[in-house]
C-alpha positions in Angstrom: 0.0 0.0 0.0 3.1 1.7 -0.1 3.2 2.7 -3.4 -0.6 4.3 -3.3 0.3 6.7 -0.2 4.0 7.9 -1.7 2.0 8.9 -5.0 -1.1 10.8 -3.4 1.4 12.8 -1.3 -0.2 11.2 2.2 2.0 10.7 5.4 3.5 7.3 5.8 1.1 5.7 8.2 2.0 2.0 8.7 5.2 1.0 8.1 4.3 -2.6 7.0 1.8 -4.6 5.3 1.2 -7.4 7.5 -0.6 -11.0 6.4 -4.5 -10.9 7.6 -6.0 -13.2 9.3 -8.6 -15.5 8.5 -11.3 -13.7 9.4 -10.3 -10.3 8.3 -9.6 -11.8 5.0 -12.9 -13.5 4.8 -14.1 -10.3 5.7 -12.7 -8.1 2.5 -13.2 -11.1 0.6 -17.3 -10.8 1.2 -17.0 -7.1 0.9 -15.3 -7.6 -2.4 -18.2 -10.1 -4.0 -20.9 -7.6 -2.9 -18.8 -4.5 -4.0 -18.9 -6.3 -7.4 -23.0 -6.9 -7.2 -23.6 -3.3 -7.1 -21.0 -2.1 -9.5 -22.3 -4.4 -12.2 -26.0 -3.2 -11.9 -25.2 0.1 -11.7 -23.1 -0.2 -14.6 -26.1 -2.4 -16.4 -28.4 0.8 -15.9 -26.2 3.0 -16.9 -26.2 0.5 -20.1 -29.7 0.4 -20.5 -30.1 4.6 -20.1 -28.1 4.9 -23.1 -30.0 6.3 -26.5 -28.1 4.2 -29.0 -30.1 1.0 -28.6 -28.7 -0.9 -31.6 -25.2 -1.0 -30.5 -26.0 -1.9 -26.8 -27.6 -5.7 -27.2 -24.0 -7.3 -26.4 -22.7 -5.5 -24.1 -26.0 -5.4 -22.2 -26.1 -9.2 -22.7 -22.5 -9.6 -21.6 -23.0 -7.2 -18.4 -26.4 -9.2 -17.9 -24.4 -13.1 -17.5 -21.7 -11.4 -15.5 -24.6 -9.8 -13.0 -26.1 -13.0 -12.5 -22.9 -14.2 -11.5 -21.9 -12.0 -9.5 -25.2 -12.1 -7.8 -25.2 -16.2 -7.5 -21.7 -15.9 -5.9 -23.0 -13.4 -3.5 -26.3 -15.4 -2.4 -24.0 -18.5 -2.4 -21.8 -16.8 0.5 -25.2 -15.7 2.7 -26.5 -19.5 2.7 -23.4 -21.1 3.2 -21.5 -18.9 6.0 -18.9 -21.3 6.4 -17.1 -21.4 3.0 -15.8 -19.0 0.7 -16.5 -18.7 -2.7 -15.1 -15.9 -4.7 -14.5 -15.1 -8.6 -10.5 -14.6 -9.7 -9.6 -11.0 -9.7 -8.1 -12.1 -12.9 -11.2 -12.6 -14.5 -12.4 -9.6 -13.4 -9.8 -7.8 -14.9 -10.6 -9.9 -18.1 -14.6 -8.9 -17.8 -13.2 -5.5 -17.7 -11.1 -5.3 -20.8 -13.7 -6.9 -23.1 -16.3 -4.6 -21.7 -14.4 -1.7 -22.6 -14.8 -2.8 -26.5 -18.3 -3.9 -26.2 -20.0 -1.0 -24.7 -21.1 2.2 -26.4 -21.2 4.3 -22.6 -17.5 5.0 -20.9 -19.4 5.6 -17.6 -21.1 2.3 -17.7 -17.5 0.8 -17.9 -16.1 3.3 -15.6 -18.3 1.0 -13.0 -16.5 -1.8 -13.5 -12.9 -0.1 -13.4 -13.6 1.5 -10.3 -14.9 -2.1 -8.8 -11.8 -3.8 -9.8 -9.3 -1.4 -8.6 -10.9 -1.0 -5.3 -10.9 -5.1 -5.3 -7.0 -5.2 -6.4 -6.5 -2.7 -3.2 -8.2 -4.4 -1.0 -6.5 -7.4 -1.5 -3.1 -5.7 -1.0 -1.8 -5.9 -4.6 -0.7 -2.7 -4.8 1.8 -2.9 -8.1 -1.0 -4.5 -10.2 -3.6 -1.8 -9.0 -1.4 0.7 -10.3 -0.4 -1.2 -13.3 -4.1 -1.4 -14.2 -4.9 2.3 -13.8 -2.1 2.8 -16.2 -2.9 0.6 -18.8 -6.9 1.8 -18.0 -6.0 5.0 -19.0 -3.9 4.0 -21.8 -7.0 2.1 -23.3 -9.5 4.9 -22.8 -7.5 7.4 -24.4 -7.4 5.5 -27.3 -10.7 4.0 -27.5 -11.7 8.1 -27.1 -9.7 8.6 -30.0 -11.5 6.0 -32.1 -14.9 7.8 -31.4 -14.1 11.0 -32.7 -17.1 10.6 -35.4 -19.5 10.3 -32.4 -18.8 14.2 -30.9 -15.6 13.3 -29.6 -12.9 16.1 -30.8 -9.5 17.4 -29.7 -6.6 16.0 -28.0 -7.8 17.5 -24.8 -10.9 15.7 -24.5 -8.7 12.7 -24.5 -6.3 14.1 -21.9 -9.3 15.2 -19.8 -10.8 12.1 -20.0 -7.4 10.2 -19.4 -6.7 12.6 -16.2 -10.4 11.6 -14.5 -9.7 8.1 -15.4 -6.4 8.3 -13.6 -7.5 10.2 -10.4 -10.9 7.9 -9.8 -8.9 5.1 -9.7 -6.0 6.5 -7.7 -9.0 7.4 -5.3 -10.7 4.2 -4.8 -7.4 2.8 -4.9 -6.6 4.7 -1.9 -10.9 3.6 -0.4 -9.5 0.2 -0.9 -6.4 0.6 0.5 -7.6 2.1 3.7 -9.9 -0.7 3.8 -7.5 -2.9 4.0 -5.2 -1.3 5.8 -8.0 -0.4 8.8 -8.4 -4.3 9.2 -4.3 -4.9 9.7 -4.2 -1.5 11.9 -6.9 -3.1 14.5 -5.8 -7.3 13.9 -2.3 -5.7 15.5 -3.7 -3.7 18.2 -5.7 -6.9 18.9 -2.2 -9.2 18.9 -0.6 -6.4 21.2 -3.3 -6.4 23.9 -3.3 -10.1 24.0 0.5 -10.1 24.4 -0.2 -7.9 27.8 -1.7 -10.7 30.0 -1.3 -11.3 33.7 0.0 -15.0 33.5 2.9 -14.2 30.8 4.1 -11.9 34.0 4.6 -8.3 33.8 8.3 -8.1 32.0 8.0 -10.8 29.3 4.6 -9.5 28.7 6.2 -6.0 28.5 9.2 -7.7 26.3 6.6 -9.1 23.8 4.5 -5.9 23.0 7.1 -3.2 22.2 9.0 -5.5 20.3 6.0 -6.0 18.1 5.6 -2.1 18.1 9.5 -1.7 17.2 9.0 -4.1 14.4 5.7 -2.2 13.2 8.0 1.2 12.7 10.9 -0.6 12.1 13.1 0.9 14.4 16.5 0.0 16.2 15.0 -0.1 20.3 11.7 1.1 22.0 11.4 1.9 25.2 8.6 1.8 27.9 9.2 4.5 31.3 7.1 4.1 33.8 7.1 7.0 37.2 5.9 4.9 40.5 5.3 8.0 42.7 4.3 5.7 45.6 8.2 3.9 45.3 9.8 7.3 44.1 11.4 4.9 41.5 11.1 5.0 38.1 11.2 1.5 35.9 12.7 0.9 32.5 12.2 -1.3 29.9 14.6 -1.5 27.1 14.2 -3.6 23.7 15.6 -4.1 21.0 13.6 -6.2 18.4 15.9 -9.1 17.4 16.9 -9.5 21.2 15.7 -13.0 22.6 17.2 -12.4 26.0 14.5 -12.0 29.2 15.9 -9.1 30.8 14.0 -6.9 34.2 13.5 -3.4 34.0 15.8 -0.8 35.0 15.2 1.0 38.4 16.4 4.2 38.5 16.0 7.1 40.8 13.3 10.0 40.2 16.2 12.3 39.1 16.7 10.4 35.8 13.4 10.7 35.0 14.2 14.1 32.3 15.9 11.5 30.4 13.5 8.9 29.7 10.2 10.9 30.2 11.9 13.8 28.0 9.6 16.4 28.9 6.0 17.5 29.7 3.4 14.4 29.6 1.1 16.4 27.8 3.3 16.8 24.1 3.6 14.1 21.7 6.8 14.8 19.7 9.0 13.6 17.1 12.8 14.6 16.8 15.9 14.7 15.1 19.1 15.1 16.7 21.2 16.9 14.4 24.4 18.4 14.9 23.1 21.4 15.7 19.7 22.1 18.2 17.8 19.9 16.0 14.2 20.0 14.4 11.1 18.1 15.2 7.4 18.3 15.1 4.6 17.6 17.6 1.5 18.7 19.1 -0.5 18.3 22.1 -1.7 15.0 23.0 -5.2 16.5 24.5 -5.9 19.1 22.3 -4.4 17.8 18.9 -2.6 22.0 18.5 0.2 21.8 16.3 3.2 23.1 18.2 5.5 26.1 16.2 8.3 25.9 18.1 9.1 22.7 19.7 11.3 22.1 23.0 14.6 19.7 21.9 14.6 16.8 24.4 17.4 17.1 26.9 21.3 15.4 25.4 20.5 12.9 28.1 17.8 11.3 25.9 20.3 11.0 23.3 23.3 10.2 25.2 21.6 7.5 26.6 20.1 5.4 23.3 22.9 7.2 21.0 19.8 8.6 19.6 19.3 10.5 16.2 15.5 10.2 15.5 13.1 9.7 18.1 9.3 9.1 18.8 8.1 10.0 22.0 4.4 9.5 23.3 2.3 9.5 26.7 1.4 6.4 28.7 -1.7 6.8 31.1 -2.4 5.1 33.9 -5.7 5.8 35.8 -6.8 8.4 33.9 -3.6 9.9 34.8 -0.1 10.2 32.9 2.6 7.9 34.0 5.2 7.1 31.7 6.9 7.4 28.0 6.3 5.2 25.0 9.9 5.9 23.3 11.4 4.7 19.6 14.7 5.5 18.4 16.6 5.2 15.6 20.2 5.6 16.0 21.3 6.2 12.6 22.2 9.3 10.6 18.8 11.2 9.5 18.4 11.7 5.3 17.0 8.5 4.5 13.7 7.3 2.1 10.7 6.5 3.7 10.3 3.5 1.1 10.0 0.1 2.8 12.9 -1.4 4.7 12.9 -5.7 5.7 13.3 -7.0 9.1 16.9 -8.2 8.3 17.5 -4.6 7.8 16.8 -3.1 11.4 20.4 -3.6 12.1 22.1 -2.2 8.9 21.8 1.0 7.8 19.0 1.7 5.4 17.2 0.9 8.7 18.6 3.1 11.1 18.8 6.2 8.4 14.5 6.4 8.2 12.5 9.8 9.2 9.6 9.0 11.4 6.8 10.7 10.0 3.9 12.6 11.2 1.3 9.6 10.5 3.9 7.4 12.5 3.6 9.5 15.6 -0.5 9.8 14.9 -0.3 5.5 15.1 2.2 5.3 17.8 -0.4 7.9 19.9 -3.5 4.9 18.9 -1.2 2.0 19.9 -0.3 3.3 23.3 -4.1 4.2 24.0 -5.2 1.3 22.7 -2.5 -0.7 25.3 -2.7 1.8 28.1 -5.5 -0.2 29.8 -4.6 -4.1 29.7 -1.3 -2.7 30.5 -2.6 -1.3 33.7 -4.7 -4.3 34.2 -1.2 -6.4 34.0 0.4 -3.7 36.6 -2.4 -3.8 39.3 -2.2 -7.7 39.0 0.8 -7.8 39.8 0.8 -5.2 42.9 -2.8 -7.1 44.0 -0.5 -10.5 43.8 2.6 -8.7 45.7 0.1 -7.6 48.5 -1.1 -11.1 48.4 2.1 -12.6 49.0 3.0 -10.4 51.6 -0.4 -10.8 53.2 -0.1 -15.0 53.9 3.1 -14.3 54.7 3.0 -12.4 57.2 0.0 -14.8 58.2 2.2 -17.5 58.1 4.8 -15.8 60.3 2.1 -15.2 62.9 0.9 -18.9 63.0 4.1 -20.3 63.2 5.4 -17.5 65.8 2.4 -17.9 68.0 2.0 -21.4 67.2 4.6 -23.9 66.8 7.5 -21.2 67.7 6.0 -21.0 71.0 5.3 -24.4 71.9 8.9 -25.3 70.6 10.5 -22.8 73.1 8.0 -24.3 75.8 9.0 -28.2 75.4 12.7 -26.6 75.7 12.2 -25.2 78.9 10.0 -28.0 80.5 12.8 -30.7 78.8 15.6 -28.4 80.5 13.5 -28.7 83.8 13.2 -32.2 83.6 16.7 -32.8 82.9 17.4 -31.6 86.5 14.7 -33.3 87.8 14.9 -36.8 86.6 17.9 -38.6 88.5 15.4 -38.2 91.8 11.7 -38.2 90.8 11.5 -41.1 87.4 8.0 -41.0 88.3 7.0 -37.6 88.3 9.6 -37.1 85.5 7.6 -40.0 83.4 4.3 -38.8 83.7 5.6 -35.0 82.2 6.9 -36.6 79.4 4.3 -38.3 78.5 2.6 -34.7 78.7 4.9 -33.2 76.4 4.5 -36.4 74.2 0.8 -35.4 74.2 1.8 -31.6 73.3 4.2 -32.6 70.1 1.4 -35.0 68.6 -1.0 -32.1 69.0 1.8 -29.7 67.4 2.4 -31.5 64.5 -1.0 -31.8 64.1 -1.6 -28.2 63.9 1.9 -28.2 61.5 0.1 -30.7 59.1 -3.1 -29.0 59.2 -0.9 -25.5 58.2 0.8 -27.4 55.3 -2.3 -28.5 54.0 -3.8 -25.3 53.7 -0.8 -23.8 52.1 -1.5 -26.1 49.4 -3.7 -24.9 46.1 -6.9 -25.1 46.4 -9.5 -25.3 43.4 -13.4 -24.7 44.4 -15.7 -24.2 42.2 -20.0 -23.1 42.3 -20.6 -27.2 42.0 -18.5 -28.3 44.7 -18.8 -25.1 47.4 -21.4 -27.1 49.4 -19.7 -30.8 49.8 -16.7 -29.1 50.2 -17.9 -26.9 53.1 -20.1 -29.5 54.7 -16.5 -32.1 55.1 -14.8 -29.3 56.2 -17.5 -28.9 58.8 -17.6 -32.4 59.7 -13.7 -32.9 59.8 -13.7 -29.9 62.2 -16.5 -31.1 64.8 -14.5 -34.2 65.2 -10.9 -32.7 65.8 -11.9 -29.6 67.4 -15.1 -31.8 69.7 -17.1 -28.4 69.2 -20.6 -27.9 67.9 -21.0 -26.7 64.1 -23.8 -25.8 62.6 -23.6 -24.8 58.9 -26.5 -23.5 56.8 -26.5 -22.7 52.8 -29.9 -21.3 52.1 -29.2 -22.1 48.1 -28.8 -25.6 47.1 -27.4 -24.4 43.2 -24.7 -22.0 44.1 -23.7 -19.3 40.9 -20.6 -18.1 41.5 -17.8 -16.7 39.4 -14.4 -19.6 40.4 -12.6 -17.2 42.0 -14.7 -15.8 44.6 -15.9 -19.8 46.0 -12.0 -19.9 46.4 -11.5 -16.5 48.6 -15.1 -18.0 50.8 -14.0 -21.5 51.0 -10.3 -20.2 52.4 -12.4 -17.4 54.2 -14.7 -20.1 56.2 -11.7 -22.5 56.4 -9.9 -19.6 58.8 -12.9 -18.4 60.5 -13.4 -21.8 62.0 -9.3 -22.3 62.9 -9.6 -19.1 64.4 -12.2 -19.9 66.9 -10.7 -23.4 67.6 -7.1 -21.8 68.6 -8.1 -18.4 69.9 -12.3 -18.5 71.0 -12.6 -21.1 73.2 -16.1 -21.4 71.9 -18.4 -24.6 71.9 -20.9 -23.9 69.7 -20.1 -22.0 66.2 -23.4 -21.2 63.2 -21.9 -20.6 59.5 -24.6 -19.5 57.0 -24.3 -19.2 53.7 -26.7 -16.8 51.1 -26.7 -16.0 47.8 -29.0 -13.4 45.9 -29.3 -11.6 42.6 -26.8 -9.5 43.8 -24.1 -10.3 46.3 -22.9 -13.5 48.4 -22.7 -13.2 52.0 -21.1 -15.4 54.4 -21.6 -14.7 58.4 -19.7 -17.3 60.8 -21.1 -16.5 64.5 -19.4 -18.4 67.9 -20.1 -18.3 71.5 -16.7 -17.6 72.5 -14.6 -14.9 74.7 -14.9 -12.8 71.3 -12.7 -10.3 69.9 -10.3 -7.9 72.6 -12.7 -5.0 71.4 -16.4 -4.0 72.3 -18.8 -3.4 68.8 -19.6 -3.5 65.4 -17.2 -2.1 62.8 -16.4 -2.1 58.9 -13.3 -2.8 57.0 -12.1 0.7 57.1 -12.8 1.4 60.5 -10.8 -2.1 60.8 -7.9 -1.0 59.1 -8.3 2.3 60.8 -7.6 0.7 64.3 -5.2 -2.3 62.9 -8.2 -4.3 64.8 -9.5 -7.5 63.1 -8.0 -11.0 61.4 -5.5 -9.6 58.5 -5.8 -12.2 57.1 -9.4 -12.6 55.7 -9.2 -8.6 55.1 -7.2 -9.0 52.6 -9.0 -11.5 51.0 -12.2 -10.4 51.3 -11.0 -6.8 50.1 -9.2 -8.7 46.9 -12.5 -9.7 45.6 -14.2 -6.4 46.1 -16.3 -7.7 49.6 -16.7 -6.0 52.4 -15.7 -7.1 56.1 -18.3 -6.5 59.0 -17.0 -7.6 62.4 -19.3 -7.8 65.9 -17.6 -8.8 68.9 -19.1 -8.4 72.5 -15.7 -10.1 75.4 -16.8 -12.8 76.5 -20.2 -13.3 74.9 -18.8 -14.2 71.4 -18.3 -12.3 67.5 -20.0 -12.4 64.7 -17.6 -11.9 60.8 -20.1 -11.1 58.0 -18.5 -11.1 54.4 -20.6 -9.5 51.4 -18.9 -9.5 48.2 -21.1 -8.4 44.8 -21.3 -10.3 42.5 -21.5 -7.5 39.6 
C-alpha cells in the first residue's frame, strides 16, 4: 500500500503490510463479491439509459451473465457462511477489458474499473492496482480517439478524460487501500493487547508488546518508562527487536526521569538530533494543537540510546499520565521513507529512516489502545505482591504464636526435667508423657498449616460438599458444635470468589478453635441476585474490642483477622466484624457479585 500513499502525497502511516487473518480476509473477501453486485448493476443501468439501442444488445447481454454471477456468488456466501466462494480477480480484470470494446457508454465501464481497482486494493496488490490504472488510462485514451465521429474532438478531450480516469482510480485505490489497511491496523492492536496478559508476568509481557511495536515502525529499540510516585522509582524497559534475551526493567531514581520521560506528559513529539539544536514536530496530545516551536529533548535522551531520531508518546495510567512510549533510531537522518525488511533493522537503510507525522499519529493509537490491559497487567501484579506479603505475614504469625512457642515451651519443660529426673523417674515420666501429648498435638496443627498452604480449586458445583467435610472434619478434631447452613442448594458463582469463601470459612473456624474457646459455632451461607454473604457466628470470649465495625474502621484501628481482610477486600467484599468479650463475635463477608 506503499506505493498508493507515496504517489497521493499522504504521510506514511503504517510501516508494514502485515498478512491478515482468516477472518479479516474473509471479511474483504465478502465485501469484495458484494462491492462487485452493485457495481455491475449500476453499470447495467447505466447500459440500458443509453440512447443508441442498436449497439447496446451485447454488451447489455455480456454485463447481464456477469450480474447473475456475481449475484449467485453473493447469495452462495449468505447460505453457506462457512465457506468462501469468490471469482479470480483475474477474471475480473478480463470482464473488464472486453467490456471496454463492447459497450457504447464509458461511464457504464467506468463502473466496473472503479470495482476492480478497489478489489486489487483491498486485496493488498498494490503494483498491479497501479499497473491497471495505467494501462486503464492507456486504453480509454485510445478507444476516445476511435470515437471522434460520435462528438468526440480534440486532444484535450482525450487528456481530460485520461486525467479523470487516472485520479478515480487513484482514489478508490486509496478507499481500498484504507480498507485494508483499517483491518491490519486493528488485527495488530488486537495481537498487542493479547501479548499484555497477567499469566505471561509483567516483563515478558512488556518484552513481547514493544517489540511487536518496534517491528511495526521498524526501528532499532523502543522503550517503555514508567514513574511509580508511591516507590519514588522509576522502571525501565529497554528492547531491542531481534533480542531473545529475558531481561527486568531498570530501576532508577526520580532524578533520571528528564531523560527517559523527555519532557512535559502532555506533548507528543518527534525529533531529530542533528548536529546542531535539531528539528522536530509535535502537538498536544489532549488538544491535537500543532506546536511552532518545539522544546529539543534534553542530550541525556540521546546520550543514553545514542539517539538520532526519536518518537516520544504519553502512557496513562488511571486516567492519569505515568510514563513514556519511546522509539529511536540511531542512525544518521536523510534516509527514504520506502519500505525497509526485518533483516535490515540492524544495517543501515534501517537506522537512516525519518519518522513521519502519521507514525507518531499511530504510535499515539497504539499506546491508548494498550494503556488499559497494560494497567490491568500492573495492578495484577501489585494485588499478587500484596497477596504474598499478606499469607506471609499470616504465616509468620501462625508459626510465631504457634509452633514457635510451643517449641520454646518443650525446651524449657525438657531443660527442667533434665534436672529433675535422677530423683523423681516417676513424676519425670508422667511430664513426658505430657509433652509427648503436646508434640502429637503440634504436628498436628503443622500438618493442618501445610495443608492449607497447598492450592486449592473450588468451584460453584462443589462449594457445598466441600464446606459440609470441612465442617464435619472440624466437629470431630476440634469436639465443638457446628452448625452450617447454605440457604441455596445451586450456588452461581464466578471460580474465584468460592476460592476466597472457601479459604475465608476454612480460617474463620481455625480461628475460633485456637483463639475463642467457643463450643458452639453457626456458619450461613446466602446467595442473591446480587451479592454472596457469608456470616460465621461463635459463643466464644470474642474479639479484645467492644462493637460492630467495617473494614475501614478495621484497618483504621489495625483491629480485626489480617488475614481474611485481605482477601475479602481482593474480591471487592466488604468485612463487617461484631464482637461483644466474653459473649462471642460475629464476621459477615458481602462481596457483589457484579
Amino acid at each position: 500500500m506503499r506505493g498508493v500513499r507515496g504517489l497521493l502525497d499522504f504521510d506514511r502511516q503504517s510501516p508494514a503490510t502485515m498478512p491478515l487473518d482468516t477472518a479479516e480476509r474473509l471479511y474483504l473477501d465478502r465485501q469484495v463479491t458484494l462491492a462487485r453486485a452493485i457495481f455491475v448493476a449500476l453499470a447495467l443501468v447505466d447500459l440500458i439509459e443509453i440512447s443508441v439501442a442498436g449497439s447496446r444488445t451485447a454488451a447489455a447481454f455480456f454485463l447481464a451473465v456477469y450480474l447473475l454471477l456475481a449475484l449467485a456468488v453473493l447469495g452462495y456466501e449468505r447460505l453457506a457462511s462457512e465457506t468462501n466462494v469468490t471469482i479470480p480477480l483475474v477474471a475480473d480484470c478480463v470482464a473488464l477489458a472486453v467490456f471496454l470494446f463492447l459497450t457504447p457508454s464509458l461511464s457504464a465501464w467506468w463502473f466496473l474499473f472503479l470495482f476492480v481497482v478497489f478489489a486489487l486494493a483491498t486485496q493488498g496488490n498494490a503494483r498491479l492496482m497501479l499497473a491497471l490504472v495505467s494501462i486503464a488510462t492507456v486504453g480509454i485514451i485510445f478507444r476516445v480517439a476511435m470515437m471522434e465521429l460520435s462528438g468526440w474532438r480534440g486532444a484535450w478531450h482525450w487528456l481530460t478524460i485520461g486525467l479523470g480516469t487516472v485520479i478515480s482510480g487513484l482514489g478508490m485505490g486509496f478507499l481500498g487501500a484504507r480498507e485494508r489497511e483499517h483491518l491490519e491496523r486493528q488485527q495488530f492492536l488486537e495481537k498487542v493487547s493479547r501479548l499484555l496478559q497477567f499469566d505471561r508476568g509483567l516483563t515478558e509481557s512488556v518484552r513481547q508488546a514493544l517489540g511487536e511495536i518496534a517491528l511495526e515502525f521498524e526501528c532499532e529499540q523502543a522503550c517503555l518508562a514508567i514513574r511509580d510516585e508511591e516507590l519514588e522509582r522509576l522502571f525501565v524497559w529497554k528492547i531491542h527487536p531481534n533480542d531473545r534475551e529475558i531481561g527486568g526493567p531498570e530501576t532508577l531514581p526520580l532524578s533520571r526521569s528528564d531523560t527517559f520521560l523527555t519532557d512535559a506528559f502532555e506533548t507528543s513529539f518527534c525529533w531529530e538530533f542533528n548536529d546542531g539544536a535539531g528539528t522536530g514536530f509535535g502537538w498536544d496530545r489532549r488538544s491535537g494543537q500543532v506546536f511552532r516551536d518545539l522544546t529539543a529533548p534534553p542530550n541525556s535522551t540521546r546520550e543514553e540510546f545514542g539517539a538520532r531520531t526519536l518518537l516520544a508518546v504519553t502512557i496513562e495510567a488511571g486516567g492519569r499520565p505515568t510514563g513514556r512510549v519511546l522509539l529511536i533510531n540511531p542512525g544518521g537522518p536523510g534516509g527514504s521513507n520506502g519500505a525497509i525488511g526485518t533483516a535490515g533493522l540492524n544495517g543501515a537503510q534501517g537506522s537512516r529512516r525519518r519518522f513521519t507525522r502519521g507514525e507518531l499519529r499511530w504510535l499515539e493509537r497504539i499506546v491508548r489502545h494498550v494503556g488499559p490491559p497494560l494497567e490491568n497487567v500492573f495492578l495484577m501484579r501489585h494485588l499478587r505482591a500484596r497477596a504474598v506479603e499478606s499469607e506471609r505475614s499470616r504465616i509468620s504469625r501462625d508459626l510465631h504464636d504457634g509452633v514457635l512457642q510451643t517449641l520454646l515451651s518443650l525446651n524449657i519443660q525438657l531443660d527442667v526435667l533434665r534436672h529433675k529426673f535422677p530423683w523423681t523417674p516417676e513424676q519425670a515420666g508422667k511430664e513426658l508423657e505430657t509433652l509427648q501429648k503436646t508434640v502429637q498435638q503440634e504436628s498436628e496443627e503443622l500438618r493442618r498449616m501445610v495443608t492449607d498452604l497447598r492450592p486449592l480449586r473450588v468451584e460453584s458445583a462443589d462449594m457445598r460438599e466441600l464446606m459440609l467435610g470441612f465442617a464435619e472434619r472440624f466437629r470431630n478434631e476440634a469436639a465443638m458444635a457446628v452448625d452450617l447452613f447454605i440457604e441455596d442448594r445451586n450456588l452461581r458463582l464466578p471460580d474465584r470468589i468460592c476460592r476466597e469463601l472457601f479459604q475465608i470459612y476454612r480460617e474463620s473456624l481455625n480461628n475460633i478453635k485456637k483463639h475463642a474457646k467457643a463450643s458452639h459455632v453457626v456458619v450461613k451461607l446466602g446467595q442473591d441476585e446480587a451479592k454472596v454473604s457469608l456470616v460465621v457466628d461463635d459463643n466464644g470470649r470474642g474479639f479484645s474490642f467492644s462493637g460492630r465495625y467495617s473494614s475501614e474502621e478495621l484497618d483504621r484501628l489495625r483491629l480485626g483477622p489480617i488475614s481474611i481482610k485481605e482477601r475479602t477486600r481482593g474480591v471487592g467484599g466488604t468485612l463487617t466484624v461484631e464482637s461483644n468479650p466474653g459473649h462471642g463475635a460475629r464476621l459477615t463477608v458481602e462481596i457483589p457479585l457484579n
